[in-house]
BAFITOR-956950 format. One record per atom (N, C-alpha, C): x, y, z; residue in one letter. Coordinates in steps of 0.02 Angstrom, whole numbers, padded with zeros to 5 digits, always signed. Layout:
# BAFITOR-956950
XYZa ...
//
This chain:
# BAFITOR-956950
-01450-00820+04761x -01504-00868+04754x -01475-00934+04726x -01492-00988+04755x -01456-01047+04759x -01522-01092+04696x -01474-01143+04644x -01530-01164+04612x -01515-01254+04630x -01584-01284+04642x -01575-01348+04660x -01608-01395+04591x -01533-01441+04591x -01565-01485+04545x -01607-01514+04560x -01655-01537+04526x -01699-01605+04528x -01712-01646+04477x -01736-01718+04501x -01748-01781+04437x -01837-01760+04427x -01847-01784+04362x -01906-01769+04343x -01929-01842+04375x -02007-01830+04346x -02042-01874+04382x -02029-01931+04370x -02058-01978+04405x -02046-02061+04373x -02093-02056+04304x -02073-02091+04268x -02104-02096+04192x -02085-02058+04156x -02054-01982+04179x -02047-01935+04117x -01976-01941+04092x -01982-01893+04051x -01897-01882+04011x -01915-01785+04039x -01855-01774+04026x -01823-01708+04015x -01816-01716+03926x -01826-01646+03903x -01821-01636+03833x -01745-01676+03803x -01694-01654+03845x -01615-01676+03826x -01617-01747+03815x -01657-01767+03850x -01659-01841+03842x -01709-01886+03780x -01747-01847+03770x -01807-01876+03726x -01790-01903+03667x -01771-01856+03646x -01728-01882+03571x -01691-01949+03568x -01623-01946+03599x -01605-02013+03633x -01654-02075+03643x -01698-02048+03689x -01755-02102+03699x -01784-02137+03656x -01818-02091+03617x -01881-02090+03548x -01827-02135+03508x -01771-02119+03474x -01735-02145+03443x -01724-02225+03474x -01693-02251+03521x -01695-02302+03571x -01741-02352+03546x -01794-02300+03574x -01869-02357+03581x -01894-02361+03506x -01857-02323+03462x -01888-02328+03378x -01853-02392+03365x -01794-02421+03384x -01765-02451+03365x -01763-02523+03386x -01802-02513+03438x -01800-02561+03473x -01869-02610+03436x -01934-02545+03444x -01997-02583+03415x -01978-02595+03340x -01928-02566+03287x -01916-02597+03221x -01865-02655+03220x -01850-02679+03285x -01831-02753+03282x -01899-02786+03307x -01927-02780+03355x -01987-02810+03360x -02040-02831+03309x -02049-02791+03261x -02082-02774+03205x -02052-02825+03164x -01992-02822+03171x -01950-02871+03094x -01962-02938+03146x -01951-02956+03207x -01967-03037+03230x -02051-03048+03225x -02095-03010+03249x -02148-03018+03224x -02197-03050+03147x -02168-02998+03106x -02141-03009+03029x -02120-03100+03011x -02079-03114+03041x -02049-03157+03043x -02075-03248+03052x -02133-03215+03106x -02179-03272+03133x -02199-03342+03082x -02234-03303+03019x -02279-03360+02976x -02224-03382+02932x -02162-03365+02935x -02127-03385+02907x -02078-03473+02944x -02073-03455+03010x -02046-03489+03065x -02099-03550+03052x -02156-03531+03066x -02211-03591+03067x -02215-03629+03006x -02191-03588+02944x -02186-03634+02877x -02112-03677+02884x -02063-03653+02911x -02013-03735+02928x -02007-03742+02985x -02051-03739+03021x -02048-03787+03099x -02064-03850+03066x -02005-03900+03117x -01987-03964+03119x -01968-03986+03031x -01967-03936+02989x -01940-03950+02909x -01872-03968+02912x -01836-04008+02851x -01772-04002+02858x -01764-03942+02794x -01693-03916+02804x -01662-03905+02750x -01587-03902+02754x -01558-03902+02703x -01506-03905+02679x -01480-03867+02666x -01420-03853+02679x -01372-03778+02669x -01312-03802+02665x -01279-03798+02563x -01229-03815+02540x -01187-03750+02579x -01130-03727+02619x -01092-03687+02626x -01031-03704+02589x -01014-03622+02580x -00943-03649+02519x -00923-03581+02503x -00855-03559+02471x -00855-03519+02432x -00818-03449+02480x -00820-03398+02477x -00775-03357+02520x -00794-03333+02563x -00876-03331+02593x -00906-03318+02645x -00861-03391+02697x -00836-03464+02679x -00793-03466+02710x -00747-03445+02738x -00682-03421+02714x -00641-03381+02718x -00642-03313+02770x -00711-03294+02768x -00717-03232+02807x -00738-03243+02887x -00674-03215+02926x -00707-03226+02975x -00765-03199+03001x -00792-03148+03001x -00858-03109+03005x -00911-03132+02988x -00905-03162+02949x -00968-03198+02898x -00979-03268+02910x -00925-03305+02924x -00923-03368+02959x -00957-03365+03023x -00936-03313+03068x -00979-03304+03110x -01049-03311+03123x -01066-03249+03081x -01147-03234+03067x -01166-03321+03022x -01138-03348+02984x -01187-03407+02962x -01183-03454+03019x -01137-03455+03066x -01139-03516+03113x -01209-03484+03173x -01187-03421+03188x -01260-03392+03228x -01340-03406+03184x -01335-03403+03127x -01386-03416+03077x -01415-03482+03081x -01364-03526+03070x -01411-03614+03094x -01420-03616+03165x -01382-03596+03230x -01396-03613+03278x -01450-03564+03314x -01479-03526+03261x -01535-03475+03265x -01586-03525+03238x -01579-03565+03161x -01627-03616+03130x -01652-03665+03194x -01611-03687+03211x -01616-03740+03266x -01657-03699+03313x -01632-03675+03338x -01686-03645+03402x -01751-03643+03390x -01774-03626+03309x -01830-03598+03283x -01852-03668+03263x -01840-03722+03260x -01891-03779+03265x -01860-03801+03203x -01809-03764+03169x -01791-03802+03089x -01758-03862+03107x -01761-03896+03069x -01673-03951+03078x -01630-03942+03025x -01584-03889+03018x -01522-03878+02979x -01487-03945+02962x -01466-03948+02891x -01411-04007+02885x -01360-03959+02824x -01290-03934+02849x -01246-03902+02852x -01202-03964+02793x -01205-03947+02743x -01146-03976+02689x -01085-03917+02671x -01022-03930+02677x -00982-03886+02637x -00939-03917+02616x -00887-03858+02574x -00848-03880+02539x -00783-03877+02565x -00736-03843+02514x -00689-03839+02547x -00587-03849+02492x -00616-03829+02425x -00578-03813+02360x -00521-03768+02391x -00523-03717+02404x -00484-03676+02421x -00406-03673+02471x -00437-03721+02508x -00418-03753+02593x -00365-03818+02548x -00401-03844+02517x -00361-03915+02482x -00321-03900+02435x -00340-03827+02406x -00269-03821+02341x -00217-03780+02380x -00220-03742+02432x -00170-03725+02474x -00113-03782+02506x -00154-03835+02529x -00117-03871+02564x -00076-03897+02520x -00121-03922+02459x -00074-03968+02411x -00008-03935+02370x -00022-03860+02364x +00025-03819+02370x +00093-03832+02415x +00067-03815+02475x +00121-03825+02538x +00147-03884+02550x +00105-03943+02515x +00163-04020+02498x +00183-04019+02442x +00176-03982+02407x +00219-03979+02333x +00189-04045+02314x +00129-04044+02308x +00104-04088+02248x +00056-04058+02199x +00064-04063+02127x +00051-04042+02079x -00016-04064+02070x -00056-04031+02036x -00116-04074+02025x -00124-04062+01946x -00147-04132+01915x -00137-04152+01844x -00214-04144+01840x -00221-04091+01761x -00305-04090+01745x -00289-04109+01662x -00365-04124+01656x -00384-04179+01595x -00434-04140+01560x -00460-04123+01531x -00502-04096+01488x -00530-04009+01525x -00492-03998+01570x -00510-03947+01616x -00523-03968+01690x -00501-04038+01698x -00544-04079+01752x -00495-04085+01799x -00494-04073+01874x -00419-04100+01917x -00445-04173+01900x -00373-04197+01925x -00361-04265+01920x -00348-04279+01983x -00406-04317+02019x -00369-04340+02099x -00361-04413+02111x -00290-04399+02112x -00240-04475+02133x -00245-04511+02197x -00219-04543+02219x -00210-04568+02283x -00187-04522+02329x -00140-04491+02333x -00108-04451+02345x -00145-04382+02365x -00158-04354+02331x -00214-04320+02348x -00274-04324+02343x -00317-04376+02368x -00371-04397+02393x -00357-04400+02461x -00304-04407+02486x -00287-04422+02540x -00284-04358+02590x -00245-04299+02549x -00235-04240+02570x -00334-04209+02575x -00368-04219+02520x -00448-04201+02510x -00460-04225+02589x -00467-04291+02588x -00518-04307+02647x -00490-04266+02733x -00412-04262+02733x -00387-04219+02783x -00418-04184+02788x -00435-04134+02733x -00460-04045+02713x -00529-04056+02757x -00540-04110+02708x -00613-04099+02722x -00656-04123+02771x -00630-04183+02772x -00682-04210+02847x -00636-04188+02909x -00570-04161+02900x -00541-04143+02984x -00541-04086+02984x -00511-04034+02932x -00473-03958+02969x -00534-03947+02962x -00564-03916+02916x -00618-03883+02888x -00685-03904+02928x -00705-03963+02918x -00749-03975+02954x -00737-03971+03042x -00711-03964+03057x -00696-03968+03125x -00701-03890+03150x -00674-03862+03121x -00673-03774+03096x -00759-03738+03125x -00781-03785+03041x -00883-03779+03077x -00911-03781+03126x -00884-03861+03128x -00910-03872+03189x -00918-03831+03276x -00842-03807+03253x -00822-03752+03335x -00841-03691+03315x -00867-03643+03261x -00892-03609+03242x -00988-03597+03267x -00999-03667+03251x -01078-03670+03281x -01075-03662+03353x -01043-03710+03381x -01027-03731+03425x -01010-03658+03488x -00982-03615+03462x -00957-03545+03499x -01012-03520+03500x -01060-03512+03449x -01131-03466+03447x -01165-03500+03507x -01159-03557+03526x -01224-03583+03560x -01256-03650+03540x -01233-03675+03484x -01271-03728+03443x -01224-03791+03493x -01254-03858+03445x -01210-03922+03473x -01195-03938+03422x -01147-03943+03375x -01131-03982+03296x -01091-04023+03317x -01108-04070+03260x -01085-04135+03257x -01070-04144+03192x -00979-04174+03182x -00974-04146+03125x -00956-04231+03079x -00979-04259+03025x -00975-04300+03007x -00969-04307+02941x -00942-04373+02908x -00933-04342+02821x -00948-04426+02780x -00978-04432+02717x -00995-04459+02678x -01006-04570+02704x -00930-04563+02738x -00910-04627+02747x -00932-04642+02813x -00962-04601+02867x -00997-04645+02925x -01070-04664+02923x -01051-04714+02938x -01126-04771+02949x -01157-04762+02871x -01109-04768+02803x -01107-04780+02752x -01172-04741+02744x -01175-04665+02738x -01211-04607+02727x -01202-04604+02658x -01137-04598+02606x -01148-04606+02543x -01110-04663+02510x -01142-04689+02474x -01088-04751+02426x -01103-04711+02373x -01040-04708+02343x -01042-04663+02269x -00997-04705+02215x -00975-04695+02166x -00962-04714+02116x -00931-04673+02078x -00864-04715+02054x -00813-04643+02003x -00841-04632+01965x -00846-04555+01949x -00860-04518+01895x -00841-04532+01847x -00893-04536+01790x -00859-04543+01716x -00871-04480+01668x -00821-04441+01634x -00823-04398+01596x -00815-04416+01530x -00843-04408+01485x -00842-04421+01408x -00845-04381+01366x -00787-04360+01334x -00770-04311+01291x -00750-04334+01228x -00762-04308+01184x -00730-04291+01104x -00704-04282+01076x -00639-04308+01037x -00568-04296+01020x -00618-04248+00963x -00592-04186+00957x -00606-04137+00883x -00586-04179+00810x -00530-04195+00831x -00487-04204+00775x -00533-04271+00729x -00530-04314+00783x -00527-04396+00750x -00614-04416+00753x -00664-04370+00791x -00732-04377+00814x -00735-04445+00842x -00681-04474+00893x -00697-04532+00918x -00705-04497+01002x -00725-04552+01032x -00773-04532+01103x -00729-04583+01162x -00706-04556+01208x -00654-04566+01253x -00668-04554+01317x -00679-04593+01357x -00672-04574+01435x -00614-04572+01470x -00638-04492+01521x -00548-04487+01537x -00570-04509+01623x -00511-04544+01649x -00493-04564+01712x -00468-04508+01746x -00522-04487+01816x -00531-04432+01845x -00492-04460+01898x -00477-04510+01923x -00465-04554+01990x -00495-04549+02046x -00481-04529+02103x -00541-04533+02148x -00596-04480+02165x -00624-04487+02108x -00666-04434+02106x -00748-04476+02114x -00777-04433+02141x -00855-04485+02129x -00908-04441+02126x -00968-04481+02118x -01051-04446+02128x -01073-04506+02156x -01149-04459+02176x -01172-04491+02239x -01221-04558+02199x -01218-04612+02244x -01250-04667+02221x -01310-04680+02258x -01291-04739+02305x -01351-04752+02362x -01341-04697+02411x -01374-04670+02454x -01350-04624+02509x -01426-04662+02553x -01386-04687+02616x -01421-04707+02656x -01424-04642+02733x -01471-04631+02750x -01486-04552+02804x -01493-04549+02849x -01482-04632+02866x -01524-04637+02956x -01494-04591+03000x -01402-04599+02985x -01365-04566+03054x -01388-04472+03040x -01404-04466+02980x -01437-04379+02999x -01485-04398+03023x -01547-04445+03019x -01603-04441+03056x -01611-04412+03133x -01569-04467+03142x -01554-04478+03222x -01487-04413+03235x -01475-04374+03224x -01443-04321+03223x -01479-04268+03232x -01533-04244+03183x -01561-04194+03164x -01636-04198+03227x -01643-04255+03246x -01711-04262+03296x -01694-04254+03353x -01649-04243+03348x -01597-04209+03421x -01590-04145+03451x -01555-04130+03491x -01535-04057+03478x -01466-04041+03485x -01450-04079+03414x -01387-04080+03393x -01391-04048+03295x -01338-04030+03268x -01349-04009+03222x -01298-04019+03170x -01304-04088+03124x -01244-04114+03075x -01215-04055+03026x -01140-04073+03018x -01096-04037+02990x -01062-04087+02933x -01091-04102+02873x -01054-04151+02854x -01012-04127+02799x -00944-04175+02777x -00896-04169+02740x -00922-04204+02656x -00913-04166+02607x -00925-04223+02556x -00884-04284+02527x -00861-04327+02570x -00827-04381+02548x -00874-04458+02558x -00862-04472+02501x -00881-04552+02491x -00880-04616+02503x -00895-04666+02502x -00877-04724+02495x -00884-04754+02443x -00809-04774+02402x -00823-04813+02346x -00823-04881+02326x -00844-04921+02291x -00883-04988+02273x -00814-05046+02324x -00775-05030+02328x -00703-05035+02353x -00676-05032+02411x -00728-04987+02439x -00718-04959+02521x -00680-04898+02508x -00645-04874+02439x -00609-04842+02438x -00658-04749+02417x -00593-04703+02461x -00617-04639+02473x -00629-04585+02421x -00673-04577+02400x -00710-04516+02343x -00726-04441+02369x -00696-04418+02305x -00689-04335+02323x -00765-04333+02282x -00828-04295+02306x -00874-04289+02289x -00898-04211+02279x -00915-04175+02243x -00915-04098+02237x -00971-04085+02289x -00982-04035+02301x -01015-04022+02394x -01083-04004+02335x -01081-03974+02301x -01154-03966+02275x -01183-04011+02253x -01156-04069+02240x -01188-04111+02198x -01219-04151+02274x -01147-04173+02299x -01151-04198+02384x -01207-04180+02406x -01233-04127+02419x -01294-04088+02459x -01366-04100+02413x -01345-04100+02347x -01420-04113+02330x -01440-04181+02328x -01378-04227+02330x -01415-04295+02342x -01440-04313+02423x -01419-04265+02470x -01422-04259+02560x -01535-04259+02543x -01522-04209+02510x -01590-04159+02522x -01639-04202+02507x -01622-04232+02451x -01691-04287+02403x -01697-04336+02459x -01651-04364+02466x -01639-04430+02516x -01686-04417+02601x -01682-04335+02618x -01686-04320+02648x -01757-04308+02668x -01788-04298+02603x -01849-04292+02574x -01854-04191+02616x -01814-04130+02593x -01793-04090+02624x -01861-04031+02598x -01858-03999+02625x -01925-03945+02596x -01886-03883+02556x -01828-03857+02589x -01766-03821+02545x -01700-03846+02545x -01670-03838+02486x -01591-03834+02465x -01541-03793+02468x -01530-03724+02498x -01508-03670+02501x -01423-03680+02470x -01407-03665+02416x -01354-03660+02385x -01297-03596+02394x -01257-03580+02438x -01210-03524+02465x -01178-03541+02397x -01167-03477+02362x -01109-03455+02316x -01091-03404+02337x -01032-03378+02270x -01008-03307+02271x -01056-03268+02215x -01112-03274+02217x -01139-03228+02168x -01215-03214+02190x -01242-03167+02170x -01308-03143+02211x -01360-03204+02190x -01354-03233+02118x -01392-03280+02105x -01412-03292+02012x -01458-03305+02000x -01487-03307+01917x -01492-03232+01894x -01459-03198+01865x -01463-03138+01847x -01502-03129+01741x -01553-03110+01751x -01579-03083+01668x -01520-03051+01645x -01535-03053+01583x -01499-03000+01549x -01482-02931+01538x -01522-02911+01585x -01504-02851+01602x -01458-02840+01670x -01440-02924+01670x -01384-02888+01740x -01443-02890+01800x -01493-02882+01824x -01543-02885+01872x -01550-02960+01895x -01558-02958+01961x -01576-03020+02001x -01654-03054+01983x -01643-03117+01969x -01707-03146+01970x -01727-03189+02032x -01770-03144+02059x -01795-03169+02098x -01835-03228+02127x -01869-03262+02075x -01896-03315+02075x -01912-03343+02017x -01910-03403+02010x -01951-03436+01930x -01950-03500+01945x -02012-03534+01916x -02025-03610+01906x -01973-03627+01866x -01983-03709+01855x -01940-03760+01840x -01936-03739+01752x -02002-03729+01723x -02012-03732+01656x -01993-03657+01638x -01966-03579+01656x -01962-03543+01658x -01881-03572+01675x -01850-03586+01719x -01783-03593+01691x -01764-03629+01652x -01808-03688+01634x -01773-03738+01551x -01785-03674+01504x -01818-03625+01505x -01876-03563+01451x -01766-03526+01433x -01774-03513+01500x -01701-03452+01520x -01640-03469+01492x -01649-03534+01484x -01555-03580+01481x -01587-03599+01405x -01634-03592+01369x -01665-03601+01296x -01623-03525+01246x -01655-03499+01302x -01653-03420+01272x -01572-03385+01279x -01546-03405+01329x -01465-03392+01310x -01472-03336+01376x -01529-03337+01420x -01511-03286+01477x -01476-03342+01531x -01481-03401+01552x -01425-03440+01584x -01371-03460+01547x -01323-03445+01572x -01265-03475+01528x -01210-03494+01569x -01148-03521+01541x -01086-03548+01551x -01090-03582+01601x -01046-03574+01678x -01069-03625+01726x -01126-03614+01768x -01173-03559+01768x -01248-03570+01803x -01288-03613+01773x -01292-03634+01680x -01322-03697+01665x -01312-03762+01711x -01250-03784+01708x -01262-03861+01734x -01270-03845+01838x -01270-03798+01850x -01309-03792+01915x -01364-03801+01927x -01407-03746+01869x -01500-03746+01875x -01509-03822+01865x -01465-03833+01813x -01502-03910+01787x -01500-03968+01860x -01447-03963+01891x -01437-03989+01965x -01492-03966+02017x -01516-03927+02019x -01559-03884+02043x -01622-03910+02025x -01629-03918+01962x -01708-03936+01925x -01708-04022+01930x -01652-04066+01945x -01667-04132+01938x -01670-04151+02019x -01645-04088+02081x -01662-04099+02145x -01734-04096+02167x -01766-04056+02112x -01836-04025+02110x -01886-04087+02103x -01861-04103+02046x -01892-04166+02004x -01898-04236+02060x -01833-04237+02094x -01860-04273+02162x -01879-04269+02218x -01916-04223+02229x -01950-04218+02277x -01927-04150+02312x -01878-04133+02305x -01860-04051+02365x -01916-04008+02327x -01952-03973+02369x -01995-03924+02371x -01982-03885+02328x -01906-03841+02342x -01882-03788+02289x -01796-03768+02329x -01750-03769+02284x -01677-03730+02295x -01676-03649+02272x -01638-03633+02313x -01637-03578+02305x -01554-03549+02300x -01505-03512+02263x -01474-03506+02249x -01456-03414+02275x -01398-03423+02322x -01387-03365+02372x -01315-03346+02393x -01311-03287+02383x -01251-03248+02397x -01221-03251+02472x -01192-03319+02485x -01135-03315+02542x -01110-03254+02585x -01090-03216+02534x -01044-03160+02563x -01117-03097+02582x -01165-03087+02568x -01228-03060+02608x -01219-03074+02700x -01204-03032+02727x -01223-03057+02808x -01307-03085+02828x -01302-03154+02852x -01366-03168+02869x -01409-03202+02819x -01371-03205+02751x -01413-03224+02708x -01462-03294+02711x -01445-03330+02743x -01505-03387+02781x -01562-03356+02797x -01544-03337+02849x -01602-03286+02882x -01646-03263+02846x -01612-03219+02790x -01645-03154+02747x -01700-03213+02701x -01659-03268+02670x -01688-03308+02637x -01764-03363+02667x -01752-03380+02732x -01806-03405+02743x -01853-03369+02796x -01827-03309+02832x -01883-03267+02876x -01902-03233+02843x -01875-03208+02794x -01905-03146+02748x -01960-03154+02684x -01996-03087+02700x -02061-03081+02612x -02005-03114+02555x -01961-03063+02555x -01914-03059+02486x -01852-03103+02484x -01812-03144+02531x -01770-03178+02527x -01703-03146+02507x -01671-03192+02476x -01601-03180+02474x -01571-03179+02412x -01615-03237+02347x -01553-03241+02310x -01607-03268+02236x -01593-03326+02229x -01658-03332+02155x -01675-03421+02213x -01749-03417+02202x -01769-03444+02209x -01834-03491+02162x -01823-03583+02149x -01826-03603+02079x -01887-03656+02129x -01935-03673+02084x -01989-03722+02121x -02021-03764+02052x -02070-03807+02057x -02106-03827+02024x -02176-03777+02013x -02196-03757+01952x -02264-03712+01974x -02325-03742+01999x -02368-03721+02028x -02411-03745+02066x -02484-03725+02054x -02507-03761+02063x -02597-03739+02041x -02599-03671+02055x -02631-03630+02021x -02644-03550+02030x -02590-03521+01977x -02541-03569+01948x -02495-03497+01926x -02424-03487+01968x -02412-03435+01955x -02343-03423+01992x -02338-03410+02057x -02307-03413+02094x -02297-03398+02153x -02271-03351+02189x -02282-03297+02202x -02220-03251+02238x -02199-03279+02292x -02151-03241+02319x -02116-03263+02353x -02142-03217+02445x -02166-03260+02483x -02225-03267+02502x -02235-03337+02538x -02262-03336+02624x -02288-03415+02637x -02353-03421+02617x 
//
């Protein structure tokens, strides 16, 4: 007796197969479910800008570099207009390494000379930025990568540091050299960038009173982008999950007066103080709210602005009603 295979009907499964299937299609509708999810969130920054300081060792990684360059040219698609600031410390003390130039610090402070200001702006407005740029650029995006000194985007001004001899209690400013913060920052060329469907990549370098070139710290760089920008978020990439209590636990959200409360109380400390405070005086002009997020997270953009719960600590002004969860 001879046995003949046969296909089951159109529409069905065979048992061997179901499992497979069920599993498949489970997986398929719990991505559907999470873009769905996703919706009232999309509609809260359609046509918004924001700002995304990148920096820190989620550079470094190629994997992760990846996923954040798919991440803005995902923003973009979704109606955001991304404006992409990074840094780029790491990249510049290597090189200056590999020219055997020393770098002289002052109260804890590098000291940038001519010399290496010169090597900075290489780092930063060519390898590095250029890097981004073909990074977006591979996902699908169009970046355009530009830095402080075109169409005089920032005029900044050398930094002055003022410190305290212990000994003698007299008060001394030390000469940082080309170092700066942001002064006037004029925005048109992001305007006309960002209303595009193109997506800026900029370098933090300056223009100083002089014409001459300023190393500008990318966080500081980015929060003067955002105000100027008049931006709805600040998204700050570090290496750390974010504002952590004292118990070591993530804080997830808090108003402006709840972190002056935190940095009172001795739960902010060492260098997350003069961040929040950067954070709270971006607030104070006008950005909506920064939010402070773990780089090395895959996706953490994403997680941070499609998601209920976000990514990292997120800081606002409080608002009629009370506090806010985190929530459109």
């Amino acid at each position: 007796m001879t046995h003949t295979k046969t296909n089951p009907p159109s529409g069905q499964t065979t048992a061997a197969d179901a499992g497979p299937l069920a599993e498949a299609l489970g997986s398929v509708h719990a991505k559907a479910k999470i873009l769905s999810e996703a919706l009232p969130y999309m509609q809260r920054y359609d046509r918004q800008t924001v700002v995304v300081k990148y920096g820190g060792h989620a550079m470094g990684d190629p994997e992760l570099a990846r996923d954040f360059a798919r991440d803005v040219v995902l923003l973009k698609q979704a109606g955001v207009n991304p404006v992409v600031v990074h840094g780029g410390g790491p990249q510049i003390g290597r090189l200056l390494e590999r020219l055997n130039i020393k770098s002289e610090f002052k109260d804890g402070l590098r000291v940038t000379d001519r010399q290496t200001v010169d090597v900075v702006e290489m780092v930063l407005a060519g390898s590095v930025n250029k890097e981004i740029v073909s990074a977006i650029n591979d996902q699908g995006g169009k970046a355009v990568g530009i830095c402080g000194k075109d169409a005089n985007l920032m005029r900044a001004h050398r930094l002055e540091r003022r410190v305290r001899d212990p000994l003698s209690n007299i008060e001394k400013v030390l000469d940082l050299g080309y170092v700066g913060e942001p002064g006037l920052v004029e925005p048109h060329i992001i305007d006309v960038i960002i209303h595009s469907d193109l997506i800026p990549v900029v370098a933090p370098i300056g223009v100083g009173p002089e014409g001459e070139t300023l190393n500008i710290n990318a966080d500081t760089f980015a929060a003067a982008i955002a105000v100027a920008l008049k931006a709805k978020r600040l998204l700050l990439l570090t290496d750390v999950d974010g504002v952590l209590d004292k118990d070591g636990a993530l804080i997830r959200s808090m108003t402006t007066t709840e972190a002056l409360n935190r940095i009172a109380d001795g739960t902010i400390t060492g260098g997350m103080i003069p961040k929040i405070e950067s954070c709270l005086d971006v607030i104070a002009e006008g950005v909506e709210a920064v939010v402070i997020i773990n780089g090395k997270v895959p996706h953490s953009v994403l997680l941070e602005l499609f998601t209920e719960h976000g990514a990292g600590t997120l800081i606002e002004r409080r608002r009629p009603g009370g506090y806010r969860m985190r929530q459109p």
